[in-house]
C-alpha positions as CSV (number, residue, x, y, z in Angstrom):
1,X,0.0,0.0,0.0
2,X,2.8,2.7,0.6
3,X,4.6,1.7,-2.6
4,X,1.6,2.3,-4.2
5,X,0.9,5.6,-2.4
6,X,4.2,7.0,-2.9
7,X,4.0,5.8,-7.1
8,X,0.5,7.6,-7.2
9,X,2.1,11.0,-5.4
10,X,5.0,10.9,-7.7
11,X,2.8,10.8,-10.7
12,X,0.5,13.7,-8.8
13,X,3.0,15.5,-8.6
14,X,4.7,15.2,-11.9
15,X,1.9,15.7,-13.4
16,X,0.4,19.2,-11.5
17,X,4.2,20.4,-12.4
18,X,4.3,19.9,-16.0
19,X,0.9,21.6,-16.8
20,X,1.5,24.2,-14.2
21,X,4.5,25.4,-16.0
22,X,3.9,24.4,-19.4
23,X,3.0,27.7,-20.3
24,X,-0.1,26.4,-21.9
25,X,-3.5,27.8,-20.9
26,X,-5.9,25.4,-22.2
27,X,-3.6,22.3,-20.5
28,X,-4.3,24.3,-17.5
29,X,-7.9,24.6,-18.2
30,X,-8.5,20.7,-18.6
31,X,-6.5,20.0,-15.6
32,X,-9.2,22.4,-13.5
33,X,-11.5,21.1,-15.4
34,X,-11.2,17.6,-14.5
35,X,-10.1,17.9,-10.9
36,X,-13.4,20.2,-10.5
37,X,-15.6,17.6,-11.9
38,X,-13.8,14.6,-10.0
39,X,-14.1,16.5,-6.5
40,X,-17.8,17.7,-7.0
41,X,-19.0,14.1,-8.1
42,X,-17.0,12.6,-4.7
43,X,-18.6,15.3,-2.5
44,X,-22.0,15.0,-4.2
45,X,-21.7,10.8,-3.5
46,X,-20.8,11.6,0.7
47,X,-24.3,13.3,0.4
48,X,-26.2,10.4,-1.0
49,X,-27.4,12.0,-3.6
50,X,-29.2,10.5,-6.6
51,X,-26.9,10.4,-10.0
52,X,-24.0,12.4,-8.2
53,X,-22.5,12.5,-11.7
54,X,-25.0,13.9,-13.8
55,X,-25.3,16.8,-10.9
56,X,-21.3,17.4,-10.6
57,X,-21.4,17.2,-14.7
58,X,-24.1,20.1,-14.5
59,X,-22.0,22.0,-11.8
60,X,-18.6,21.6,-13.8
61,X,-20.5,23.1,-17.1
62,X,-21.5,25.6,-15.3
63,X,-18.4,26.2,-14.0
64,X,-16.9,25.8,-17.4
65,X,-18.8,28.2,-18.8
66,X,-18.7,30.9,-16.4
67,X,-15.0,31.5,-15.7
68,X,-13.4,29.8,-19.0
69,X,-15.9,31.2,-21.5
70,X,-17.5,34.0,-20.1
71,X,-16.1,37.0,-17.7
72,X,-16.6,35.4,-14.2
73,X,-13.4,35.7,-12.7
74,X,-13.7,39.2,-13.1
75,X,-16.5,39.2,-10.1
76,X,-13.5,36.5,-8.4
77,X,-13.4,38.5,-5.3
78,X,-17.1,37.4,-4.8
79,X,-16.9,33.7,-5.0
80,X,-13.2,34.2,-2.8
81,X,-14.9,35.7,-0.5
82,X,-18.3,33.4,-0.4
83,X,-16.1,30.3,0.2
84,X,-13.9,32.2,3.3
85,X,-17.6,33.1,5.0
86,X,-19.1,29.5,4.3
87,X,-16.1,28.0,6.2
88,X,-16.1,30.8,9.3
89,X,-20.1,30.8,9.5
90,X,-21.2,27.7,8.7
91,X,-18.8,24.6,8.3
92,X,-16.8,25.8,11.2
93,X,-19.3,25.8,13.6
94,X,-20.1,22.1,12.4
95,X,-17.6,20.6,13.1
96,X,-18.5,20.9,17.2
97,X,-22.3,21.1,16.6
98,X,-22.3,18.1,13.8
99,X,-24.5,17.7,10.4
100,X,-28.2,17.8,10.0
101,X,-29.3,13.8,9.3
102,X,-28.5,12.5,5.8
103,X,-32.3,12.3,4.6
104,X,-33.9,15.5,3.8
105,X,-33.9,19.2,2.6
106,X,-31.1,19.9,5.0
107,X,-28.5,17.7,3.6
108,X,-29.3,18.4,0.1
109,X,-29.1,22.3,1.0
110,X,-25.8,21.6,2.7
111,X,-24.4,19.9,-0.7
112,X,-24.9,23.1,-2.5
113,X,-23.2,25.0,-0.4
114,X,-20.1,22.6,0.0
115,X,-20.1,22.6,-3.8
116,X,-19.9,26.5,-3.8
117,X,-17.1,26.4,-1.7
118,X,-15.5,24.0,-4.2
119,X,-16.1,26.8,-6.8
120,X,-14.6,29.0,-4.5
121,X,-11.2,26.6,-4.0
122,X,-11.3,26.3,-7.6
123,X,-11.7,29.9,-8.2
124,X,-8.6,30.8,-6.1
125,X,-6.5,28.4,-7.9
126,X,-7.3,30.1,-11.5
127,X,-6.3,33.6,-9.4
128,X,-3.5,32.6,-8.0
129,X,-2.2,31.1,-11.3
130,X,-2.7,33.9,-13.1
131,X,-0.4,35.7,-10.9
132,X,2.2,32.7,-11.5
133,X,2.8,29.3,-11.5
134,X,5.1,29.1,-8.6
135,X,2.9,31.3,-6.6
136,X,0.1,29.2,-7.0
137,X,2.3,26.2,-5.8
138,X,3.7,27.9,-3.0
139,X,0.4,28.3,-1.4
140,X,-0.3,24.9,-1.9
141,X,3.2,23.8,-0.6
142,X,1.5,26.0,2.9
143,X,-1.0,22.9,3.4
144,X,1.2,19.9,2.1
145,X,3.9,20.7,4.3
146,X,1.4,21.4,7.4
147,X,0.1,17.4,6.6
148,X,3.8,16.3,6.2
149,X,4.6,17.5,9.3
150,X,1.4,16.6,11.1
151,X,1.6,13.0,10.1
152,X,5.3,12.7,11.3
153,X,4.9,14.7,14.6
154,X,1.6,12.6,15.4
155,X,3.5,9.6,14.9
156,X,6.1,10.2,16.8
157,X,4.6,12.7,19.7
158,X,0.6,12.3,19.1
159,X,-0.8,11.6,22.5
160,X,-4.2,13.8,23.0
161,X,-6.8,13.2,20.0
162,X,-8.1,16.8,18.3
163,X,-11.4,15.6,17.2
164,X,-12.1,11.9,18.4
165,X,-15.6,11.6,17.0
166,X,-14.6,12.8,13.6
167,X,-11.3,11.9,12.7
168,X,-9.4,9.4,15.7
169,X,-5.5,9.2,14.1
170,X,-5.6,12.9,14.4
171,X,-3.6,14.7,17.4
172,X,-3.1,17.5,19.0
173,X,0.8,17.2,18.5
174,X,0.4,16.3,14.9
175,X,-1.2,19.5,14.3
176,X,1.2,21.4,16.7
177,X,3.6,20.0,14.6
178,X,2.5,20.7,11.5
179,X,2.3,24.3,12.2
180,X,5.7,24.6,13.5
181,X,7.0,23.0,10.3
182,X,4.9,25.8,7.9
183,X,6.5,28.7,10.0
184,X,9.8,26.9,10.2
185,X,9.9,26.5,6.2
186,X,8.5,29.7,5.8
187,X,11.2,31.6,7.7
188,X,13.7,29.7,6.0
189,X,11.9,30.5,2.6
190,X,11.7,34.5,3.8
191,X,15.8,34.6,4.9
192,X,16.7,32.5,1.4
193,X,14.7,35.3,-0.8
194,X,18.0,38.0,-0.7
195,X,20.0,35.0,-2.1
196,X,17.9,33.5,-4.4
197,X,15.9,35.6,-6.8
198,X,13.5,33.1,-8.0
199,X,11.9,33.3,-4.2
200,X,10.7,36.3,-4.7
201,X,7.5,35.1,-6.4
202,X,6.1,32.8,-3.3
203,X,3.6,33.8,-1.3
204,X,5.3,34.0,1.8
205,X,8.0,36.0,0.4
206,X,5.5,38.3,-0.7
207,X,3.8,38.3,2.2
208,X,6.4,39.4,4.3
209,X,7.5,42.0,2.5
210,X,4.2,44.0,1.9
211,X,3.0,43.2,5.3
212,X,5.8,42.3,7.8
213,X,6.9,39.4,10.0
214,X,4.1,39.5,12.4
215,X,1.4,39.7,9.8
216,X,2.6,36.9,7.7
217,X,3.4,34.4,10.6
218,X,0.1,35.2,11.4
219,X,-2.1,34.8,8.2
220,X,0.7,31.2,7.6
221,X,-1.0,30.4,11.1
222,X,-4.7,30.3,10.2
223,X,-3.9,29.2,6.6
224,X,-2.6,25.8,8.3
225,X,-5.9,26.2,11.3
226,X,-8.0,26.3,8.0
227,X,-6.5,23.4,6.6
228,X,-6.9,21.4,9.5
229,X,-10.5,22.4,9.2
230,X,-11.2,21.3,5.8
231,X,-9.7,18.2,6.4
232,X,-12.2,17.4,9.5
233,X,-15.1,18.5,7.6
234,X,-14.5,16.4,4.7
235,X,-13.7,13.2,7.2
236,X,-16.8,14.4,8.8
237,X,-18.8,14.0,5.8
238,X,-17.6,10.4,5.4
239,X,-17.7,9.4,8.7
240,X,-21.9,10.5,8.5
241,X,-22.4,8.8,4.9
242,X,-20.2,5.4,6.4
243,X,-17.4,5.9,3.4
244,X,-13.6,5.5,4.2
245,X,-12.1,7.5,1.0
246,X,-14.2,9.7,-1.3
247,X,-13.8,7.6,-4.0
248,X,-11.0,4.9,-5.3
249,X,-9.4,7.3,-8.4
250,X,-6.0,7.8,-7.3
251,X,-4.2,4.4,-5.6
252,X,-3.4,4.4,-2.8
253,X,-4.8,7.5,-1.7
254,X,-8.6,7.0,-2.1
255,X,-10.5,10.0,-4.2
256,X,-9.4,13.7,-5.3
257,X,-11.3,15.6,-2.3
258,X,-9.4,13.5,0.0
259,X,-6.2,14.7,-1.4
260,X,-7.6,18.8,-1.3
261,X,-9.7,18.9,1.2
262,X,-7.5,21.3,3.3
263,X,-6.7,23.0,0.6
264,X,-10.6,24.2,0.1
265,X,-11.0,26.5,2.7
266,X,-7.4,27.7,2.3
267,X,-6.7,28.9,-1.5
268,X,-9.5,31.4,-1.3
269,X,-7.9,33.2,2.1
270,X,-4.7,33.0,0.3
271,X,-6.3,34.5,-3.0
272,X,-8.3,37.3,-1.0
273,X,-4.8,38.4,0.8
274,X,-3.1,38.3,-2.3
275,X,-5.4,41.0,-3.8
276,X,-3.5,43.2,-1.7
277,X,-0.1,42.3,-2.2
């Protein structure tokens, strides 16, 4: 299972890298454009609801159409800002209060609104590319290094569970430690820009020097809380609909969502702080 984890990550990776930088819009476009209908048609199956694919097909036209063929992103700041207040107002608060039962108006009401905060995550990532390639990976790099360290930390350290009911193998020390690996990395990152010009484009380099020390250890610090937040919500949604992976399309790994579920609450913070850097 780990060789087939690490093989699958590899590929990921390789992958994300090649279109990122190929300099070729409409690669970039299909990638988004599959990921977005992958991810909607796993979140729309943890609801239960009837012919999740012909709904997340509908959603990823839509989306298609709105920001690839039509002026959308210019109202961006809308949908950024849409996804941030979803997580603070509403999926937040779930995550101690739980989720209304999986039959009825509720639930299918609450799948709407997780899938707008999937257009929001996706949103970000077509802002955040379009200020560059590397910037858009460097806020990425915010969450996967926050999990890297988390799972390490909690294997080594993890005593006290953060969320028992939702999501057991998580600890408080693995998220400590997850933290303390962002700011660590970042820091480093921040000293290395002087000495190596191609640093100058990531976020936290950015960050730091339109906003200070303070400010950008700061925003790094609820960029990793909100990660750890869309994580829970998403193994909250699994643990209510009995599912152990969102799907079985990437090895070793189990579906897309699981694999950017911290990432949806984050890119659109990132995105809306970058509009004034």
């Amino acid at each position: 299972m780990l060789k087939t984890r690490i093989i699958t990550a590899v590929i990921l990776f390789v992958v994300l890298v090649a279109v990122l930088f190929s300099g070729s819009l409409p690669a970039v476009q299909a990638l988004v454009a599959v990921a977005f209908f992958a991810v909607t048609w796993e979140a729309f199956r943890l609801f239960k609801l009837r012919v999740p694919v012909v709904i997340a097909a509908c959603w990823t036209a839509a989306f298609l159409y709105t920001f690839f063929l039509n002026t959308g992103l210019e109202q961006a700041r809308f949908w950024l800002a849409l996804g941030a207040a979803i997580w603070l107002l509403r999926f937040l608060p779930s995550l101690k209060v739980g989720l209304p039962p999986m039959e009825g108006f509720g639930n299918t009401l609450l799948s709407m609104v997780y899938a707008a905060t999937l257009v929001s995550c996706f949103v970000a990532i077509l802002v955040l590319f379009q200020v560059s390639p590397l910037y858009l990976v460097s806020v990425m790099a915010v969450v996967f290094i926050a999990d890297i360290g988390a799972y390490f930390s909690g294997k080594k350290f993890g005593k006290r569970k953060l969320a028992p009911t939702i999501s057991p193998g998580k600890s408080v020390e693995g998220a400590v430690g997850g933290w303390i690996a962002v700011l660590v990395l970042a820091t480093i990152t921040i000293l290395a820009a002087p000495h190596q010009p191609w640093l100058q484009d990531t976020f936290a380099v950015r960050m730091q020097a339109k906003l200070g020390w303070g400010v950008a250890l700061a925003t790094l610090s609820v960029m990793v809380a909100a990660s750890i937040a869309g994580d829970l919500f998403e193994s909250q949604l699994k643990r209510r609909a009995g599912f152990k992976d969102s799907s079985n399309l990437l090895p070793g790994h189990g579906g897309v969502l699981d694999r950017i579920d911290a990432l949806v609450p984050v890119l659109p913070i990132a995105a809306l702080i970058g509009g004034w850097l």
